[in-house]
N, C-alpha and C positions, 0 to 999 in steps of 0.2 A: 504494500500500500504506500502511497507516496508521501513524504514526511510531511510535517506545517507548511517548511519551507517553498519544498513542491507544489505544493495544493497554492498558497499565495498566488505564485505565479501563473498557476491556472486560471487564474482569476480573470488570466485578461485575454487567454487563450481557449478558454472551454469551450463558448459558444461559435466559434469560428470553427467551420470544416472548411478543410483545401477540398482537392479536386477527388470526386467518388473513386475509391480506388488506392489513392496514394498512397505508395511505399517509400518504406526506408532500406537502405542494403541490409539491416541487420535484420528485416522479417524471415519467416511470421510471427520469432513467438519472441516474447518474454519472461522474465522467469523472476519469480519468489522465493527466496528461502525465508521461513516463517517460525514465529514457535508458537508453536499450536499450545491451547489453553487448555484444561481440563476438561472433561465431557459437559458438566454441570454449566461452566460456564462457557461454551461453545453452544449450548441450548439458549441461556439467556441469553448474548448474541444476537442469536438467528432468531429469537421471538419478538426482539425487538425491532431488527431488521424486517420480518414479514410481515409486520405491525405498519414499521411507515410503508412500505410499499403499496399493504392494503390500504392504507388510508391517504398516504400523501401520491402515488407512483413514486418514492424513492427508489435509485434500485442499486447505485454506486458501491454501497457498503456491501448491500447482501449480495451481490456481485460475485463478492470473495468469499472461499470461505472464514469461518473467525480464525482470524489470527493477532499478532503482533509481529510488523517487521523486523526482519534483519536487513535485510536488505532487497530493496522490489524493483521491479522494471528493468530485470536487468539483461542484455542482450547476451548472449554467449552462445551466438550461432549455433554451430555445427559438434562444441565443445560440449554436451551435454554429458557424455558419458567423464570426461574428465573433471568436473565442477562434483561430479557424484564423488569420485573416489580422494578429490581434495578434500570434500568435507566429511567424507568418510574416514579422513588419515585424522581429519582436524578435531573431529567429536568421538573418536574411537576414546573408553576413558573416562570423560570426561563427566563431573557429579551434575547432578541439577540444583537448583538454587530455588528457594522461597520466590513467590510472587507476592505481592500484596495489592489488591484491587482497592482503589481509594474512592470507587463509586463516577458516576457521570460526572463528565465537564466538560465546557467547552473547547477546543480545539481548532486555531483556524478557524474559515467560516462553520465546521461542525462540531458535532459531539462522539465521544469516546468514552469508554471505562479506562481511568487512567491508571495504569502497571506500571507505573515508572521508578515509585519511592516505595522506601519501606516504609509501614505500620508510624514510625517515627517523623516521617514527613524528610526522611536525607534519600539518597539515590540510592539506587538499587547497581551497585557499582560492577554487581556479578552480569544483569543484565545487558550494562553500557560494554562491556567486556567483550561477551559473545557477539555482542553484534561486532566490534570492531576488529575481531578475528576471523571473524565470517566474512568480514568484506577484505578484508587480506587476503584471504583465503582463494576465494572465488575472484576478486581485480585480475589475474591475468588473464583469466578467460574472457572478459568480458568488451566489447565491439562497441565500434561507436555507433549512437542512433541520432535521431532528428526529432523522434517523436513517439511516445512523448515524452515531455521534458524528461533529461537525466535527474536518476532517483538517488547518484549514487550516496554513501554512508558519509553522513556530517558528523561528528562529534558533538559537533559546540550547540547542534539544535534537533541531536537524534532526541525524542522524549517515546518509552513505550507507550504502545495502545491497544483498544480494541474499539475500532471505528463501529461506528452506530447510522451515523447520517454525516454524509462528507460531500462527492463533486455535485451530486444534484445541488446543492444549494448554493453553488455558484452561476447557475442559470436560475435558482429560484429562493433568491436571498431573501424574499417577503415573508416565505416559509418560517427563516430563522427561529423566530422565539416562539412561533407558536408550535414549531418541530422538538424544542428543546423543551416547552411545557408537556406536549403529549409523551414524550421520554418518561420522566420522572414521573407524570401521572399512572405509566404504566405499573412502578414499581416492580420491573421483575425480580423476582429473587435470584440471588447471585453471591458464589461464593466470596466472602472476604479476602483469602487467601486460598494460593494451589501451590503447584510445586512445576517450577519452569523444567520438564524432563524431556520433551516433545520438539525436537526439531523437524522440520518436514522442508521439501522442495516441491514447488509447484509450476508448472506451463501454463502461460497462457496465450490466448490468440486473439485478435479482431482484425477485420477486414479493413479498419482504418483506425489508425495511432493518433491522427492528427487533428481529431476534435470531440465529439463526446464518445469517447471509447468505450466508458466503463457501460454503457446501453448494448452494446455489442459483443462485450468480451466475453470469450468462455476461457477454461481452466479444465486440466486434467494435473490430478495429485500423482508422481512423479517417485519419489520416495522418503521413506518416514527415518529417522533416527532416535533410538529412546536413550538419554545419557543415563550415566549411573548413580543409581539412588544417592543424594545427599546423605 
C-alpha cells in the first residue's frame, strides 16, 4: 500500500488517466511484501472495508488484502523467483515481535488502524526494522517505473498501518468526515494486540498504473513466510 507520502502526491494525480492502455516497461505487475495481521484482525479489516464499499462505493482499501506494508509497488520484473529466495535467506530465523493496534486514525486524506507504537505511545522499532531490511533486501531487484508513483521504503515517514479508506477519497474528499464518522460508529471489534509473525508477498496487476488503479487492480498471494515465535 503506498505510504502518506505517496498517497499526498496522488492527490494531484488520481483523477487524471493518460491514454486507455498505457504502459510502463516494468509491467504488468507489481509486487507487495506485507505483514499480514492476525486472523481476528484481518476480519475486522475486511468488515470495515465491505462496510464503506457497501455504503460509500469505497473500494481502494478493500482492494488489498489486510495488510501493513513493507514495502509496495514494487517492480521486479522478471526477478520474481529471486526476490522469493532473498527474502527467504533474509527471514529464515528470524523471531516475531508484539504488535500493538492503537485503534482508528487519520492518515493522509484517510483512515487506518495504527500499528506503529507500542502500548506506550514510542515506536515499535522491531517493526521500522523489518521493513528496512526488507527493502534492502529486495532494492536490487527492483526496475524503474513511471507509474504509479514510486513506493519505495522512506525511513523518516515509513509509519505502520492497516488502511481502512484511502485513494477513493482523493477523488471524493467530501466523503472525509463523514467516512471517518461511519468508521468509528461501526465499532468493530479488534484485537489490541497480535504478534507480527506473518510475512507474505503478493502480485499485483491493472490494465492501467497511470490513474485510478486501485478500481482495477487485482492481486494473486504469491508466498507466505511464518518467522519464529518470539
Amino acid at each position: 500500500m503506498p505510504t502518506p507520502t505517496t498517497l499526498d502526491a496522488l492527490a494531484t494525480t488520481a483523477p487524471a488517466v493518460t491514454a486507455k492502455g498505457a504502459r510502463d516497461d516494468s509491467d504488468p505487475y507489481r509486487y507487495g511484501v506485507y505483514l499480514r495481521p492476525d486472523p481476528r484482525t484481518c476480519r475486522a479489516v475486511t468488515v470495515v472495508t465491505d462496510q464503506l464499499r457497501a455504503q460509500y462505493g469505497l473500494v481502494s482499501s478493500g482492494a488489498f488484502p489486510p495488510h501493513a506494508t513493507l514495502v509496495g509497488s514494487q517492480p521486479f520484473g522478471s526477478a520474481e523467483s529471486e526476490v522469493i529466495d532473498a527474502l527467504t535467506a533474509l527471514l529464515d530465523g528470524r523471531p516475531g515481535f508484539p504488535v500493538h493496534n492503537a485503534g482508528v486514525r487519520e492518515q493522509g486524506i484517510g483512515y487506518v488502524y495504527d500499528v506503529a507504537t507500542n502500548p506506550d505511545g514510542s515506536r515499535n522499532i522491531a517493526f521500522d526494522q523489518l521493513a528496512i531490511e526488507v527493502d534492502a533486501a529486495v532494492a536490487p531487484f527492483r526496475r524503474p517505473m513511471n507509474a504509479p508513483l514510486p513506493n519505495d521504503h522512506d525511513p523518516e515517514h515509513y509509519r505502520p498501518h492497516l488502511s481502512l479508506a484511502s485513494h477513493d477519497l482523493y477523488v471524493r474528499p467530501d466523503l472525509h468526515d463523514e467516512v471517518g464518522e461511519f468508521i468509528r460508529g461501526l465499532d468493530v471489534p479488534v484485537p489490541s494486540d497480535f504478534v507480527g509473525d506473518t510475512v507474505v508477498l503478493y502480485r499485483t496487476a491493472s490494465p492501467d498504473w497511470t490513474g485510478r488503479w486501485w478500481q482495477t487492480m487485482t492481486w494473486e498471494h504469491v508466498r507466505t513466510w511464518k518467522l519464529r515465535t518470539p
